[in-house]
N, C-alpha and C positions, 0 to 999 in steps of 0.2 A: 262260596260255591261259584263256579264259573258256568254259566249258562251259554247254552250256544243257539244259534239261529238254524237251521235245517233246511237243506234246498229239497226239492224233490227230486232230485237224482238218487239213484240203487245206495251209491256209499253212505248220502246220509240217512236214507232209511234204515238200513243196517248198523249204524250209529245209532239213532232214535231209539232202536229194537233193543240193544245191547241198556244202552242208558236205562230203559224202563225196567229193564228187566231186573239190572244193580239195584233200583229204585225198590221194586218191589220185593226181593229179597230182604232190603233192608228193612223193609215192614213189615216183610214175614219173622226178621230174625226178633223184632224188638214185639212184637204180638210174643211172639215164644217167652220170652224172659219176663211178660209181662205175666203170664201163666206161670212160670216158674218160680217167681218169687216168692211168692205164700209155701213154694213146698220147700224151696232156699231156708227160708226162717225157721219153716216147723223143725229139717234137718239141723240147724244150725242151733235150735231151740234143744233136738234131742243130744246134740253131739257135747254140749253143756250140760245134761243130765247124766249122761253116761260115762263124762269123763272122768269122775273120781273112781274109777273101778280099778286103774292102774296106781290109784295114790292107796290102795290098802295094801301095802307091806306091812309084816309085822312090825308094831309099836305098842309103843306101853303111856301111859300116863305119865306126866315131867313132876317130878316133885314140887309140893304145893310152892315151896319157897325158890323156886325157878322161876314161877309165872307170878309172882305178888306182884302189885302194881300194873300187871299187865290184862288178865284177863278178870278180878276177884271181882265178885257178886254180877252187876248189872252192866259190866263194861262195854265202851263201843266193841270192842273186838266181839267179843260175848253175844253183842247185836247181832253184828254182821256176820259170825257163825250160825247163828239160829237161821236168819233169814234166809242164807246158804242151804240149810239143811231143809228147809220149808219150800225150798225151791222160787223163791225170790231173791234173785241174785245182787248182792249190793253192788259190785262188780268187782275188782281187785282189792282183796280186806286189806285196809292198813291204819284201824285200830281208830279210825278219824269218823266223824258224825257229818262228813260230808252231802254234796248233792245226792249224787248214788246212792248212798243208804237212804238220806229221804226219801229220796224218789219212791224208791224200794219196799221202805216202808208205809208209805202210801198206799202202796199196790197193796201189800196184804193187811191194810185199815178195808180197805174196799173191798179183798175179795172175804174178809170175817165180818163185813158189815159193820166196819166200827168208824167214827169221824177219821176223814183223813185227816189231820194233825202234821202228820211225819213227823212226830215227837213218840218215843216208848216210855208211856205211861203204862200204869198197873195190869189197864186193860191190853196191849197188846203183850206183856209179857205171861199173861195169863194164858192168853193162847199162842204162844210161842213154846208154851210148858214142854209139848211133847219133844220139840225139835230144841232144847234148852239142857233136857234134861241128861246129857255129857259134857267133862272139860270141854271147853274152846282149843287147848292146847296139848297136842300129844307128842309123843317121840317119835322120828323116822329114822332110820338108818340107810344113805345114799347107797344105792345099787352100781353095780360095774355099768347097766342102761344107760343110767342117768349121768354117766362121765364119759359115753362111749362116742358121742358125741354123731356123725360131724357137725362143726359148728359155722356158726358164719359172724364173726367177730365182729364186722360192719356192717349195719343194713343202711343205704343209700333209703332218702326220705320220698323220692321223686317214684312214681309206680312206673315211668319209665326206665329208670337205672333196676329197681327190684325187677323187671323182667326180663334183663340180661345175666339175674343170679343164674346158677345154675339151682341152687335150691333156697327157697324162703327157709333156711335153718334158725334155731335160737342164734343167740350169741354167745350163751356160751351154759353150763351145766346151774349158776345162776337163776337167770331166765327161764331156763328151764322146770327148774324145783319151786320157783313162783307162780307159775302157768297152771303145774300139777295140783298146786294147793289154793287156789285161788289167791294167791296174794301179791301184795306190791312188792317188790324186789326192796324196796327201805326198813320196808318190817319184818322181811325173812333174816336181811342182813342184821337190824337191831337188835330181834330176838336169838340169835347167834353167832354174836361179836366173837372174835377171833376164832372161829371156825370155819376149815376148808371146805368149801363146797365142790374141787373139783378132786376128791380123794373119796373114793369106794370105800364105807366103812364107819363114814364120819356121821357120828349123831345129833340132828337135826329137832330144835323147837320149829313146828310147823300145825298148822290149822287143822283141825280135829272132823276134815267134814265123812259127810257120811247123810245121803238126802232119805227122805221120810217116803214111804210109798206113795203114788199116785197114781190114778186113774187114767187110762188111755185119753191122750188130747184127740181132739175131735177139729177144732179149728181154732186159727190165730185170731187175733186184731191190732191192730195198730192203732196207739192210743196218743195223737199229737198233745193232749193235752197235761199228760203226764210224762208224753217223753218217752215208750218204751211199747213194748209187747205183749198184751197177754195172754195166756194160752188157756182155751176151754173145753172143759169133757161134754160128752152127749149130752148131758143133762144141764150143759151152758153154766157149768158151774167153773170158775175163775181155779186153777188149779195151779198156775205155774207163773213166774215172770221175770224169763232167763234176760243175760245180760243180752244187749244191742247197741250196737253201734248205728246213729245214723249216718248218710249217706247225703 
């Protein structure tokens, strides 16, 4: 920042006046955003729970011997569907016992009162029952939507090149169909090797989700020590712990 010296002549007071004024705008604008964030998150919290209302197309169950190896009995994937559906997001499923699902799992050790671990032993699958208790993997069939695109084939990595995009699009119907399901673009790809993703029609192994009721959030927190968010009802009871990005 370049500081300047101010004489007492008319122009530099009116320079002075102007500069203060920039000054204090700018601490009026970051008081705003500082107010705004907790309802940033909560939205950003609901717009994660709302999202799968557009991934229920009609689907059917994939035949058992389509998913063997994949999702049978206690699998990671299995995890990170439940955990999905319980509203503890492990963040993009791709079938792996990564940080994210620890994390994750963590979260809902603490908010069921159980050792956090971040290991699924008996005791968290027990109370994971209810949010368990469907395949991990169902059938979707891609809509004309979901290939209608527009698309934006390269996204530059610099938040100065993405704000000369005209639109922050996917990159392509891809990306897309991973976003809608929660999943990694490597295991959408895996679990449906040589199938077109950008053909209206085409029949998709994809992530089974479907979230479990809860109770109106009351307020967030921000948890440094686990790394993530979590969201509580009136009764400060731990209800939710969507995904987050730090900053």
């Amino acid at each position: 920042m370049v500081h300047r010296n101010f004489l007492p002549g008319g122009s530099g007071r009116k320079e002075q006046s102007r500069h203060a004024r920039v000054l204090q705008a700018q601490a009026d604008s970051a008081m705003d955003w500082s107010r705004r964030l907790p309802l940033l998150l909560c939205l950003s919290a609901a717009c994660t729970w709302v999202g799968v209302a557009d991934a229920r197309s009609p689907r059917r169950q994939p035949d058992a011997a389509q998913t063997e190896g994949v999702t049978g009995g206690h699998s990671n994937l299995a995890l990170q569907v439940a955990l999905d559906r319980a509203r503890f997001s492990p963040g993009p499923m791709d079938g792996n016992r990564g940080a994210n699902t620890s994390k994750a799992l963590k979260a809902f050790q603490r908010a069921q009162g159980l050792n956090e671990t971040g290991r699924p032993d008996a005791a968290v699958w027990k109370k994971l029952s209810a949010a368990a208790n469907e395949a991990p993997l169902v059938e979707y069939v891609i809509s004309d939507k979901d290939v209608a695109g527009p698309f934006e084939p390269k996204i530059p990595e610099s938040l100065e090149e993405k704000a000369k995009l005209e639109r922050l699009a996917y990159t392509g119907p891809e990306e897309l169909l991973a976003e809608k399901f929660h999943m990694d673009i490597a295991l959408l790809k895996r679990l449906n090797q040589g199938r077109r993703f950008d053909h209206a029609g085409t029949v998709l192994r994809v992530t089974n989700l479907g979230r479990l009721k809860a109770t109106k959030a009351a307020r967030i927190e921000v948890d440094k020590g686990i790394g993530g968010v979590f969201v509580f009802d009136r009764q400060d009871t731990i209800i939710a712990f969507p995904d987050y990005v730090q900053s």
